[in-house]
C-alpha positions in Angstrom: 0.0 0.0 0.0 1.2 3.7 -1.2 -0.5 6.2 0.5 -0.3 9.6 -1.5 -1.0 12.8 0.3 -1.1 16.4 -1.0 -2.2 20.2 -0.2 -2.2 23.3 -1.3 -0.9 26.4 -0.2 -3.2 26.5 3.6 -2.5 22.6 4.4 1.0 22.5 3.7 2.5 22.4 7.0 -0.2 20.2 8.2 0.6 17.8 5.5 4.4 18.0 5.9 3.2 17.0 9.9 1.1 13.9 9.1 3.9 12.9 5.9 6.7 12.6 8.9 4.0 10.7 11.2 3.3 8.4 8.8 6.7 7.9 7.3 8.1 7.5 10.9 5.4 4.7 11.0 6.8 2.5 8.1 4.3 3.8 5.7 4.8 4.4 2.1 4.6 8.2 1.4 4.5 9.8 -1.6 4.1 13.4 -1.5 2.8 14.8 -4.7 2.8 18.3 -3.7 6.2 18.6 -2.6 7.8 22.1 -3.1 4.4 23.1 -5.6 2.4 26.1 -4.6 -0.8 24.7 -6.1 -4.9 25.4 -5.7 -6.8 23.0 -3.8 -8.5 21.5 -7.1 -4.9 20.5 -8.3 -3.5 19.7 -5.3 -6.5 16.9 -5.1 -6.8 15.7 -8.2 -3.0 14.8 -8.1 -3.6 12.8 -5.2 -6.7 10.7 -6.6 -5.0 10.5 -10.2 -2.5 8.6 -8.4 -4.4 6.6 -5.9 -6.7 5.2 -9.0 -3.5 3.4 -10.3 -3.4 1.1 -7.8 -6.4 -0.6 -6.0 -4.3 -0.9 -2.7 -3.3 3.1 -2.9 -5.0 5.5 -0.2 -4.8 9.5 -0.2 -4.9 11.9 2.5 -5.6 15.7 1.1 -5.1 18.6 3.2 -6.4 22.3 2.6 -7.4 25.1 4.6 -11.1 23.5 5.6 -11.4 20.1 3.9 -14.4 20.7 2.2 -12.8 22.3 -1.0 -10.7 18.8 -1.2 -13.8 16.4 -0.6 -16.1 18.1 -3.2 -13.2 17.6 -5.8 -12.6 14.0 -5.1 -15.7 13.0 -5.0 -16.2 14.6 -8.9 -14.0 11.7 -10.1 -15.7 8.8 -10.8 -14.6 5.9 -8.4 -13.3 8.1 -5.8 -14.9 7.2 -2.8 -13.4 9.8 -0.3 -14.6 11.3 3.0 -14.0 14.7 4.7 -12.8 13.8 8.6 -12.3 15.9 11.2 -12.1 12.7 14.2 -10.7 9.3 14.5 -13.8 7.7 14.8 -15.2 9.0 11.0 -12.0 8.0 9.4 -11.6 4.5 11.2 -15.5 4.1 10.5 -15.1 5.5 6.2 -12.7 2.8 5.5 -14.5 0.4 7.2 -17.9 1.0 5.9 -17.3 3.1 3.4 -14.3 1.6 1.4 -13.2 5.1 1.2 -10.1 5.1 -0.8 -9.1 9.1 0.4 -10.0 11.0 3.0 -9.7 14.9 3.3 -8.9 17.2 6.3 -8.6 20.9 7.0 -5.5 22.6 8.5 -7.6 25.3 10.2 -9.8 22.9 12.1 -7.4 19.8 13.1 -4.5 20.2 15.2 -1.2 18.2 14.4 -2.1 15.4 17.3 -5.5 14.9 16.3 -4.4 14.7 12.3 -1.5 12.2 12.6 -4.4 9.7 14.8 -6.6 10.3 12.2 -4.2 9.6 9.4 -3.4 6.5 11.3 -7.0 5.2 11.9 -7.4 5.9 8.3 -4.4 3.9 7.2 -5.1 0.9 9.3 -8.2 0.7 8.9 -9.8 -2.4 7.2 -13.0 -2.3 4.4 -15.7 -4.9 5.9 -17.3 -5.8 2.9 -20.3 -7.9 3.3 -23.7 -5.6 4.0 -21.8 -2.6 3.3 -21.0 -3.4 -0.5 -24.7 -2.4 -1.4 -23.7 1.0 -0.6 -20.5 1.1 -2.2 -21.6 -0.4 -5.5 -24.2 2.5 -5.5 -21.6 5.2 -5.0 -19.2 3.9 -7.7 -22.5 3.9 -10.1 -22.4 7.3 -9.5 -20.4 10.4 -11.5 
């Protein structure tokens, strides 16, 4: 698994916080925004581009709120991705949700808070069974 995270300008230092946290963690990082200056529509899409090359990928996007991230994920078709602001919701998305991204905003989660929801997100687990009625619908979708 490949986990790809990006920001834009506003989430950068929050990114560069939860990269090192999950790097320090034995994850694979790969950091498409490094040293780029870009809007939170490219900053995004560079992340899913890349997570839809490999079923296994996940992608963590940072901006100023989150929501600017989650509406452009979920524009691509097969993105399954989930705006988080707690543990719980980004544990819970993978699990129920199969979400293959999740978004987060730098001016509502603190550093502590982002690297345990980066790593509830990470090693979190997609339950299949009743839950792939939903998930079928939302990859219909777009």
């Amino acid at each position: 698994m490949t986990i790809f995270i990006g920001s834009d300008v506003a989430g950068q230092r929050l990114k560069d916080v939860v990269k090192i946290f999950l790097k320090e963690n034995n994850h694979d990082v790969v950091d498409v925004t490094e040293g780029k200056e870009l809007d939170f529509v490219d900053s995004t899409l560079a992340v899913v581009h890349e997570v839809q090359k490999n079923d296994d990928n996940l992608g963590i996007a940072v901006d100023a709120y989150g929501a600017g991230s989650f509406i452009v994920a979920t524009k691509v078709k097969g993105m399954i991705a989930a705006e988080v602001s707690d543990e719980r919701s980004a544990y819970m998305t993978r699990s129920h949700n199969n979400a293959r991204m999740i978004t987060m905003g730098a001016e509502i989660v603190g550093d502590t808070l982002a690297k345990n929801i980066a790593k509830e997100f990470v090693n979190g687990h997609y339950d299949g069974g009743r839950h792939q009625i939903r998930v079928d619908m939302l990859n219909k979708m777009c």
